[in-house]
FIKOLZA-1660 file (N, C-alpha, C; in steps of 0.1 Angstrom, whole numbers, plus 5000, padded with zeros to 4 digits):
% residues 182
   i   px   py   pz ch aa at
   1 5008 4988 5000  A  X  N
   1 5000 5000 5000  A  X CA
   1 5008 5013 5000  A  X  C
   2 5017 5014 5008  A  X  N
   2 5029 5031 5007  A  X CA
   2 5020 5031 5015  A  X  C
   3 5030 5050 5016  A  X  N
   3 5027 5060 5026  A  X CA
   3 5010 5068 5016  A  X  C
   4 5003 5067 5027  A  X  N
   4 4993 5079 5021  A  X CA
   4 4996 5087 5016  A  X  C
   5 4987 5093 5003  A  X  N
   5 4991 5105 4995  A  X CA
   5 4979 5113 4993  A  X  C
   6 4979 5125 4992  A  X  N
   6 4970 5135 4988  A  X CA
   6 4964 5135 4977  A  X  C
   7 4952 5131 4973  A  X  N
   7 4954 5130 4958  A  X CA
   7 4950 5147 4955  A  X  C
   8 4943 5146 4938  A  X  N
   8 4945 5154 4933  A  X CA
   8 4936 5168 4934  A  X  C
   9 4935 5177 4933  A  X  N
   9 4925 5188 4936  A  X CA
   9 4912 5185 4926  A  X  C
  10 4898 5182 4930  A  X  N
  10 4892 5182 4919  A  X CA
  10 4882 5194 4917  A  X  C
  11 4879 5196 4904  A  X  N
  11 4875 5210 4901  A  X CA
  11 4863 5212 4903  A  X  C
  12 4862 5227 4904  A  X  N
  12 4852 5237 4915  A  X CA
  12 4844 5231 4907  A  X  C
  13 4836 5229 4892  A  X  N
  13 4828 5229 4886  A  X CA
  13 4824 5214 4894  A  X  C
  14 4830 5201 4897  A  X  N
  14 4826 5191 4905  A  X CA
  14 4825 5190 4914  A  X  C
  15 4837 5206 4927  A  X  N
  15 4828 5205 4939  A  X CA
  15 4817 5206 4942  A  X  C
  16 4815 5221 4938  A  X  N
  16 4805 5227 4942  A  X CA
  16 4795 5238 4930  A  X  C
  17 4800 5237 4921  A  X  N
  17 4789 5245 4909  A  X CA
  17 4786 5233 4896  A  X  C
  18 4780 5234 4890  A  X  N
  18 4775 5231 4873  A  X CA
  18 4770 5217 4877  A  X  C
  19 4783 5209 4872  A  X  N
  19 4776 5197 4879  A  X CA
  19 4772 5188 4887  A  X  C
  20 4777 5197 4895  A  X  N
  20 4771 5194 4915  A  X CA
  20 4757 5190 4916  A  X  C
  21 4755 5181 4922  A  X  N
  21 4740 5172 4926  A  X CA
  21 4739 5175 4942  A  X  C
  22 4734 5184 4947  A  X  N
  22 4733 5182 4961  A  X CA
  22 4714 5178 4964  A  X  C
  23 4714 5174 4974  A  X  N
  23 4702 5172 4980  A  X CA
  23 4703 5170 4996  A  X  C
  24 4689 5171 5001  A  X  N
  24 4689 5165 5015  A  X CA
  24 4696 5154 5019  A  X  C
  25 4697 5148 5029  A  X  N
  25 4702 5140 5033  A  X CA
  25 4690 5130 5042  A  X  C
  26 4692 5119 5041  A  X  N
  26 4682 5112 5045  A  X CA
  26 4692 5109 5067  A  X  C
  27 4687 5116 5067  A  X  N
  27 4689 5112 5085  A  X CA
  27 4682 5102 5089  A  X  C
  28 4673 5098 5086  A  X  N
  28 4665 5088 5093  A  X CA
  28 4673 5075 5091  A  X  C
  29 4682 5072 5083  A  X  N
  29 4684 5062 5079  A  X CA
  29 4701 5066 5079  A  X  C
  30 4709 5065 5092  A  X  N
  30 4719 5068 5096  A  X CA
  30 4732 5060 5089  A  X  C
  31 4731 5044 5081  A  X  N
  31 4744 5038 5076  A  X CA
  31 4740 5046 5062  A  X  C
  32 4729 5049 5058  A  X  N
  32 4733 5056 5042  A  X CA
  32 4738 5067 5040  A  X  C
  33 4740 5079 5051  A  X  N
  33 4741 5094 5057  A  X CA
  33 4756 5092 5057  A  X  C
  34 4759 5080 5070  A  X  N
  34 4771 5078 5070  A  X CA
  34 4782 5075 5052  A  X  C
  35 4778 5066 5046  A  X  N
  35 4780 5064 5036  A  X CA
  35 4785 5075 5030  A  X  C
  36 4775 5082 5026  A  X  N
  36 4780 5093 5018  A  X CA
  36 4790 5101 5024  A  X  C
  37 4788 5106 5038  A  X  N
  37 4799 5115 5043  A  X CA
  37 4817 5105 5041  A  X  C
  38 4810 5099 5042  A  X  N
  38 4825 5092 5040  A  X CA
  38 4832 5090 5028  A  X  C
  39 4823 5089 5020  A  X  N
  39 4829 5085 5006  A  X CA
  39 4831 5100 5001  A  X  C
  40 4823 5107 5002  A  X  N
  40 4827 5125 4996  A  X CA
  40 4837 5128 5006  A  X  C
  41 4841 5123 5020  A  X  N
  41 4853 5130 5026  A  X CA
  41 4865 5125 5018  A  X  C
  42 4863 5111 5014  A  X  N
  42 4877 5106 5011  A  X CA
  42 4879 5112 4995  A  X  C
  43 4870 5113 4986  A  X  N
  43 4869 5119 4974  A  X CA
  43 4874 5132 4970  A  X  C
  44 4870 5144 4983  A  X  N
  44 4868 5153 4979  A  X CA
  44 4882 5162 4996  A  X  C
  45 4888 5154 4997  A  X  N
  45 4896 5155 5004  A  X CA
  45 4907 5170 5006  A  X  C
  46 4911 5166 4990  A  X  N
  46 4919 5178 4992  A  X CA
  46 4913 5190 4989  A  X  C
  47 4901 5192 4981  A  X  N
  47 4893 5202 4980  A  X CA
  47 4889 5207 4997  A  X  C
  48 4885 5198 5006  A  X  N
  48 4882 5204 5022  A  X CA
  48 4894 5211 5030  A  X  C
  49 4907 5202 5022  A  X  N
  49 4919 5206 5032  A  X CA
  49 4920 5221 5025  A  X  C
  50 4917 5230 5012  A  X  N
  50 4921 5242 5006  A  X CA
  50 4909 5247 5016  A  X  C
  51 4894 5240 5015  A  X  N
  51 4885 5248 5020  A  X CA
  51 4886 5256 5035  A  X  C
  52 4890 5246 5040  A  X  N
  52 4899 5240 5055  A  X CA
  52 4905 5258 5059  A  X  C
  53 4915 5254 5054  A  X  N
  53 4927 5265 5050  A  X CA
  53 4921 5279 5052  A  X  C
  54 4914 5280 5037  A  X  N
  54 4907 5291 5037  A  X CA
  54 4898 5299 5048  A  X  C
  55 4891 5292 5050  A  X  N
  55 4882 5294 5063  A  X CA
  55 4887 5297 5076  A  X  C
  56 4903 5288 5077  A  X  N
  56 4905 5295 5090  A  X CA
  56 4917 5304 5087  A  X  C
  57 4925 5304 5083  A  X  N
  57 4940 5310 5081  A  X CA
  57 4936 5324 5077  A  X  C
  58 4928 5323 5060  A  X  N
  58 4923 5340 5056  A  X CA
  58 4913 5346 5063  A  X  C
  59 4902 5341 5069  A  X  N
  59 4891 5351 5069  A  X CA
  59 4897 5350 5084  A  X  C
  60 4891 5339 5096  A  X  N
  60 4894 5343 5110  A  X CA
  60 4904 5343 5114  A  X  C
  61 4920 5340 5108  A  X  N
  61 4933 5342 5110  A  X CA
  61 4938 5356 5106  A  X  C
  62 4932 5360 5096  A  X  N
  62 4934 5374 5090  A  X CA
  62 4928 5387 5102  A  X  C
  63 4917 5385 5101  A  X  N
  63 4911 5392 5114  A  X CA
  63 4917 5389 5129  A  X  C
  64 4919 5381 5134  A  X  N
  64 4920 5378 5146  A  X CA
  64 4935 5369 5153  A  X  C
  65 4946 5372 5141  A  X  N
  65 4956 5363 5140  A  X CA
  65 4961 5356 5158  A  X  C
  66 4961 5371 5167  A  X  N
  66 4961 5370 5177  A  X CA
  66 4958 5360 5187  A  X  C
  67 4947 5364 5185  A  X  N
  67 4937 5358 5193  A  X CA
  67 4928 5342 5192  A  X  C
  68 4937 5341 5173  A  X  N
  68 4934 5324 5172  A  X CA
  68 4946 5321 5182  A  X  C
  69 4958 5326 5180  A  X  N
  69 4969 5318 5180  A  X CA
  69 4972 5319 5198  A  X  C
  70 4968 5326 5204  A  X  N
  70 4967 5328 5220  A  X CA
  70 4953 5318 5220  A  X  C
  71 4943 5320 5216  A  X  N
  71 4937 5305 5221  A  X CA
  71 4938 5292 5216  A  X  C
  72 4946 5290 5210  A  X  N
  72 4951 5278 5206  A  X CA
  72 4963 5276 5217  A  X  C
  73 4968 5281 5221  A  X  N
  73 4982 5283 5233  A  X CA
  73 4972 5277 5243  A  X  C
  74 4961 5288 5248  A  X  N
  74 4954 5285 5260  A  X CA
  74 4949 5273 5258  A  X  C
  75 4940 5266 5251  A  X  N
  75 4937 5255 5247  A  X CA
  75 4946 5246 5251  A  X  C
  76 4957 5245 5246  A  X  N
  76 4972 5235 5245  A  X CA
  76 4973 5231 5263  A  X  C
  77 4976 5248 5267  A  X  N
  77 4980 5245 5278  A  X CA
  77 4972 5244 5290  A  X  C
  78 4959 5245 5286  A  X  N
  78 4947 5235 5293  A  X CA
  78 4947 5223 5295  A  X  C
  79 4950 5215 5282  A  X  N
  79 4951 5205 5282  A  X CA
  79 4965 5194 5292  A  X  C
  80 4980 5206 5288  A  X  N
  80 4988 5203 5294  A  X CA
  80 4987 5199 5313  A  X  C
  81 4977 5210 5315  A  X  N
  81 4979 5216 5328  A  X CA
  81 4970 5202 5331  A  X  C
  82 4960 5199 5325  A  X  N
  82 4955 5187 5328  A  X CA
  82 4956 5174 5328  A  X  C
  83 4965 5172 5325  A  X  N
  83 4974 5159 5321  A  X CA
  83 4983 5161 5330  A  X  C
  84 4989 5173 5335  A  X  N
  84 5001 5173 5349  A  X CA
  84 4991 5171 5361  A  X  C
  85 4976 5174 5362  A  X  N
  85 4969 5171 5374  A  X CA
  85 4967 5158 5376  A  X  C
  86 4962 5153 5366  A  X  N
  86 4961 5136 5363  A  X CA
  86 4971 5129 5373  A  X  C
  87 4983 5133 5364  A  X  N
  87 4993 5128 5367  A  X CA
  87 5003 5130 5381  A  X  C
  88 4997 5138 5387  A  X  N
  88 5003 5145 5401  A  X CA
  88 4999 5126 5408  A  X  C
  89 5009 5124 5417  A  X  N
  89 5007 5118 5428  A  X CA
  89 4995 5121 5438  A  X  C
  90 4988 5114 5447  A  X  N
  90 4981 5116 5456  A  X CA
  90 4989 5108 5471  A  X  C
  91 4989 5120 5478  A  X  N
  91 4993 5117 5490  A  X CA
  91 4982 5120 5500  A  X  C
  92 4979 5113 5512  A  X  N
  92 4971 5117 5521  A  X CA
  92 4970 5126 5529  A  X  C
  93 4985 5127 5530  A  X  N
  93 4989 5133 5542  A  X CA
  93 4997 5149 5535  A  X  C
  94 5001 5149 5525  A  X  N
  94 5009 5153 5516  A  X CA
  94 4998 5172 5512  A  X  C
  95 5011 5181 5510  A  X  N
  95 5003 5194 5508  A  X CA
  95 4998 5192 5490  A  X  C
  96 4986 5194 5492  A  X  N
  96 4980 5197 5475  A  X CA
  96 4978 5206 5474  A  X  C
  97 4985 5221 5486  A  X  N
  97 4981 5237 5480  A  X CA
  97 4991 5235 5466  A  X  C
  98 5001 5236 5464  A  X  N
  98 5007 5241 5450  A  X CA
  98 5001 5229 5436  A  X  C
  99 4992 5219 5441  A  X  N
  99 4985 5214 5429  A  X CA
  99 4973 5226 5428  A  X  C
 100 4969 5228 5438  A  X  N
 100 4956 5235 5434  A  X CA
 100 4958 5249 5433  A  X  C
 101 4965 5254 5436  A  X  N
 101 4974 5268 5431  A  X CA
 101 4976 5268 5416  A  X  C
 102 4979 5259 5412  A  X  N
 102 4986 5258 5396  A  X CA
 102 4971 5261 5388  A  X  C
 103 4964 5248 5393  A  X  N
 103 4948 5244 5386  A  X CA
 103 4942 5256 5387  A  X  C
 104 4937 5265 5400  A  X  N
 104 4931 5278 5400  A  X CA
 104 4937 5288 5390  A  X  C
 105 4954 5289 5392  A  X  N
 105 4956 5301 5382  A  X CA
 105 4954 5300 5366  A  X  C
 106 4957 5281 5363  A  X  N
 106 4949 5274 5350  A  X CA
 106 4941 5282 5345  A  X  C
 107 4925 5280 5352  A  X  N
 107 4914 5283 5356  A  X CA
 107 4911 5300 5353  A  X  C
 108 4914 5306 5359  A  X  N
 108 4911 5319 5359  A  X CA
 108 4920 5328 5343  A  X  C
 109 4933 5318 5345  A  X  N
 109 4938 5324 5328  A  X CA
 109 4927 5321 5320  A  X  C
 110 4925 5309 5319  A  X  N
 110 4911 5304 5307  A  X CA
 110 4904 5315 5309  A  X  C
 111 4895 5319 5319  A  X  N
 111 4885 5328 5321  A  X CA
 111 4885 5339 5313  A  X  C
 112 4897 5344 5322  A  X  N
 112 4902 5360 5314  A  X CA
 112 4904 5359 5303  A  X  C
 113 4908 5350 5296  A  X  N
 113 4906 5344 5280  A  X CA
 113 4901 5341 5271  A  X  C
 114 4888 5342 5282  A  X  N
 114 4881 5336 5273  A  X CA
 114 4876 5337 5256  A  X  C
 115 4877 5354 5255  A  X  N
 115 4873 5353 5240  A  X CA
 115 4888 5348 5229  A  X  C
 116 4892 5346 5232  A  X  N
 116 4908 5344 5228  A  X CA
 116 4900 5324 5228  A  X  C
 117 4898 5321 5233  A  X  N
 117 4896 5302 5234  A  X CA
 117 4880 5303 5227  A  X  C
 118 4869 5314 5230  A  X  N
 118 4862 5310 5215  A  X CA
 118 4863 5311 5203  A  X  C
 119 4871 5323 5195  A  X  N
 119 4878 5322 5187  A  X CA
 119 4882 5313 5181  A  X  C
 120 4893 5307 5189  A  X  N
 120 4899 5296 5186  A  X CA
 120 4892 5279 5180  A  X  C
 121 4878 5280 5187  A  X  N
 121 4870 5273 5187  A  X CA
 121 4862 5273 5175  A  X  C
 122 4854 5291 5177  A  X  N
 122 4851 5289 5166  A  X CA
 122 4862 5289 5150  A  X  C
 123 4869 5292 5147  A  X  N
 123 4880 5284 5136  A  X CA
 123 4878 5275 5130  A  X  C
 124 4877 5262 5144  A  X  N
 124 4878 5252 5146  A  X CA
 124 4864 5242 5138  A  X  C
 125 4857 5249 5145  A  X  N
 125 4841 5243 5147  A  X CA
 125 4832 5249 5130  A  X  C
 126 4832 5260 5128  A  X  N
 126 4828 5264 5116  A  X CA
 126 4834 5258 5103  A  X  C
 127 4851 5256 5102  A  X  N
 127 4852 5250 5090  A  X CA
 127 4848 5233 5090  A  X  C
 128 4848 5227 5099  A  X  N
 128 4845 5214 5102  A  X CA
 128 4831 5214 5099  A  X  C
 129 4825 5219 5104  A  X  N
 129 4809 5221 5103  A  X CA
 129 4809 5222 5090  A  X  C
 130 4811 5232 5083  A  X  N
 130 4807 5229 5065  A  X CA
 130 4815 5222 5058  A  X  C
 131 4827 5218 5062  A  X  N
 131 4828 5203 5053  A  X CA
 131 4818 5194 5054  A  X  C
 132 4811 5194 5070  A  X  N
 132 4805 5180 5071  A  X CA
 132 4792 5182 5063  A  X  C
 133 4785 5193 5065  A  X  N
 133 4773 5197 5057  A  X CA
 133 4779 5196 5040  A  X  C
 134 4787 5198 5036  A  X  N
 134 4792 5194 5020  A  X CA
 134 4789 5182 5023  A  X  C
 135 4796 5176 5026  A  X  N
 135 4800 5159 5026  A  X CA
 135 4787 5154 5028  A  X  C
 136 4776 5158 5035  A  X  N
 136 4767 5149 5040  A  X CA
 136 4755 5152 5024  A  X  C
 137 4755 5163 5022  A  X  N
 137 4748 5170 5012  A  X CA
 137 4748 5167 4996  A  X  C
 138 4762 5164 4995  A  X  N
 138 4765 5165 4983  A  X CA
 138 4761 5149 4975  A  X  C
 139 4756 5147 4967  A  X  N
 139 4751 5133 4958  A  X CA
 139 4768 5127 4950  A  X  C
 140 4770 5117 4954  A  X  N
 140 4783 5107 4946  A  X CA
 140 4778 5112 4932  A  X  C
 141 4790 5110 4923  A  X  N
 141 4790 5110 4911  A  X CA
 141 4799 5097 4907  A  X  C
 142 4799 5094 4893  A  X  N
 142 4806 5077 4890  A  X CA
 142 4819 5082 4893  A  X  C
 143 4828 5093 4891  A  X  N
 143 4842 5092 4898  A  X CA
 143 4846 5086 4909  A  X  C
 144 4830 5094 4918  A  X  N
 144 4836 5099 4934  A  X CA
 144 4833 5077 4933  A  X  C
 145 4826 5071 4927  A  X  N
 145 4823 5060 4931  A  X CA
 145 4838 5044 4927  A  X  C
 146 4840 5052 4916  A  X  N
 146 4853 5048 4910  A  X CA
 146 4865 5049 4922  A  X  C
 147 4865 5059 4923  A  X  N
 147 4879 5060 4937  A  X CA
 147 4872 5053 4946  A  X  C
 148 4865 5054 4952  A  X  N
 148 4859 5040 4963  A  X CA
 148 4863 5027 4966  A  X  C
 149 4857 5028 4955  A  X  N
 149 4867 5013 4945  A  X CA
 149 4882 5010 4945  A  X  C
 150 4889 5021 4943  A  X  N
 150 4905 5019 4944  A  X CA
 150 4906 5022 4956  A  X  C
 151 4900 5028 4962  A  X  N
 151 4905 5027 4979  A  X CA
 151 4905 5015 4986  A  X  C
 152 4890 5012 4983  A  X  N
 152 4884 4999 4993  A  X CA
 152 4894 4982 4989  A  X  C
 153 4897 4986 4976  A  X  N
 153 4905 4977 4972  A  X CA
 153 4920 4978 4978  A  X  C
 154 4925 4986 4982  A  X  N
 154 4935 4989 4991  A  X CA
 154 4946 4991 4980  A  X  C
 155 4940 5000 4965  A  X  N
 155 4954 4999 4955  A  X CA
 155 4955 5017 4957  A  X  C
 156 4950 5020 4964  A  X  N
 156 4956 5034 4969  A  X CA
 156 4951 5040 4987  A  X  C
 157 4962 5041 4989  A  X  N
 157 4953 5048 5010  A  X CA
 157 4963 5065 5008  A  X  C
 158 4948 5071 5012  A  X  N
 158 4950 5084 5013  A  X CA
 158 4953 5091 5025  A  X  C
 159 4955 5102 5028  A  X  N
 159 4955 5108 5045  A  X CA
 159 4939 5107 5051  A  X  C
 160 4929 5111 5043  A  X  N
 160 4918 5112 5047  A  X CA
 160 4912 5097 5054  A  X  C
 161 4916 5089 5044  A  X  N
 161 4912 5075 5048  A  X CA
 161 4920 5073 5065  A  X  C
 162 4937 5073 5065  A  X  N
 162 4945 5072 5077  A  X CA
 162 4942 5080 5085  A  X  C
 163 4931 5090 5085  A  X  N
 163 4926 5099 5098  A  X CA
 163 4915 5092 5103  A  X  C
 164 4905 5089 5091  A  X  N
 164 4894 5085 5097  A  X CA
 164 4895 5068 5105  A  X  C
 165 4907 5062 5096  A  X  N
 165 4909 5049 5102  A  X CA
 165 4913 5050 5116  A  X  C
 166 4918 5062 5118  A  X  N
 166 4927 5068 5130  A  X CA
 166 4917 5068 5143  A  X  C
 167 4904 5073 5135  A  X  N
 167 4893 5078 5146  A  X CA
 167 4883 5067 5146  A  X  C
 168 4886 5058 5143  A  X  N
 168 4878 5039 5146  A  X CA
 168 4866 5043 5135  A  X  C
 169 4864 5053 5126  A  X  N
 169 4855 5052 5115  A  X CA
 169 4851 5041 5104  A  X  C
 170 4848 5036 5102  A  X  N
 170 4845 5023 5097  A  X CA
 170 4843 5030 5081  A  X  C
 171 4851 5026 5071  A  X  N
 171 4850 5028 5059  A  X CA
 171 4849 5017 5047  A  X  C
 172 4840 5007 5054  A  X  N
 172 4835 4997 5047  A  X CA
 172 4821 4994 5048  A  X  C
 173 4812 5008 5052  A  X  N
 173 4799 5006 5052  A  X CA
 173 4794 5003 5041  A  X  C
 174 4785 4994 5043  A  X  N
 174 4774 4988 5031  A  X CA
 174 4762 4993 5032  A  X  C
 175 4759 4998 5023  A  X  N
 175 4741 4997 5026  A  X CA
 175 4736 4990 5016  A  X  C
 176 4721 4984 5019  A  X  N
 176 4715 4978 5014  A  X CA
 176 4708 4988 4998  A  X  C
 177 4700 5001 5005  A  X  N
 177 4697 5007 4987  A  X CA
 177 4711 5015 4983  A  X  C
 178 4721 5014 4984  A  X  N
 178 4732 5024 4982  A  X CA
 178 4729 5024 4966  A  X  C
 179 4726 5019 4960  A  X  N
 179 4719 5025 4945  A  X CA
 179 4711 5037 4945  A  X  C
 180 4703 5031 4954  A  X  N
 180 4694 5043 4955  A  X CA
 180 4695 5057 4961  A  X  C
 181 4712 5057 4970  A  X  N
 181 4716 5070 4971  A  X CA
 181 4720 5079 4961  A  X  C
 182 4724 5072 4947  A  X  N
 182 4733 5079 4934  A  X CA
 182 4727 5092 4931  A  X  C
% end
């Protein structure tokens, strides 16, 4: 198989204008929903990673360069500070003021930060959100069905696929009308 590779950019006219087929999405019926997001994630991959980009680097990076990149710090070291609390020993007898000194001043930086960590959030959460609404929205075409095919067959693995493999995603769903999603 190799190292995963990016494939190729495919064009706007097949993302998203001319001969783009979008429709509802059938929710009710959650392995066919799945289906598609998955197959348009792995398809349309590097098209999300530019979208990706764009969304956060130019528009809320450009505005707020700051304040992504200070709540992305705060974020980090939320999480750091939380993994050294974890990790602290427990003694019975033992002083926990300088654990809980560390954790409150944690605490109160996040606070005072807080618009600096929704920023950061939002970035985060808005470009992700309209990939997934593309991805869930958008109707396969015989390409996007063709690469499927070379993926599933294992004669190419991409990043998108080694992420979602990464995240226990199951990329060998079947459905029974998957005809009937075309």
């Amino acid at each position: 198989m190799g190292d995963p590779k990016l494939p190729s950019f495919r064009p706007l006219d097949d993302f998203c204008f001319g001969s783009a087929r979008f429709s509802m999405p059938h929710v009710e019926d959650g392995d066919r929903l799945a289906n598609r997001i998955v197959r348009n994630l792995l398809y349309y991959q590097t098209n999300y990673l530019v979208l990706y980009n764009c969304l956060v680097f130019l528009l809320i990076g450009f505005y707020y360069p700051y304040r992504v990149f200070g709540g992305a710090l705060l974020v980090l070291g939320g999480i750091v500070v939380w993994k050294l609390v974890l990790k602290a020993p427990r003694s019975k007898k033992g002083n926990q003021l300088p654990l809980q000194l560390v954790l409150l001043a944690g605490v109160i930086t996040i606070i005072y930060f807080l618009g600096f960590v929704l920023i950061f959030f939002a970035s985060v959460i808005l470009p992700v959100g309209a990939i997934l609404l593309h991805a869930a929205c958008r109707k396969r075409n015989l390409k996007n069905q063709l690469n499927w095919v070379a993926e599933r067959a294992g004669l190419r693995t991409t990043i998108m696929a080694a992420i979602l493999m990464e995240l226990s995603i199951r990329l060998d769903i079947e459905v029974e009308s998957d005809a009937a999603s075309r």
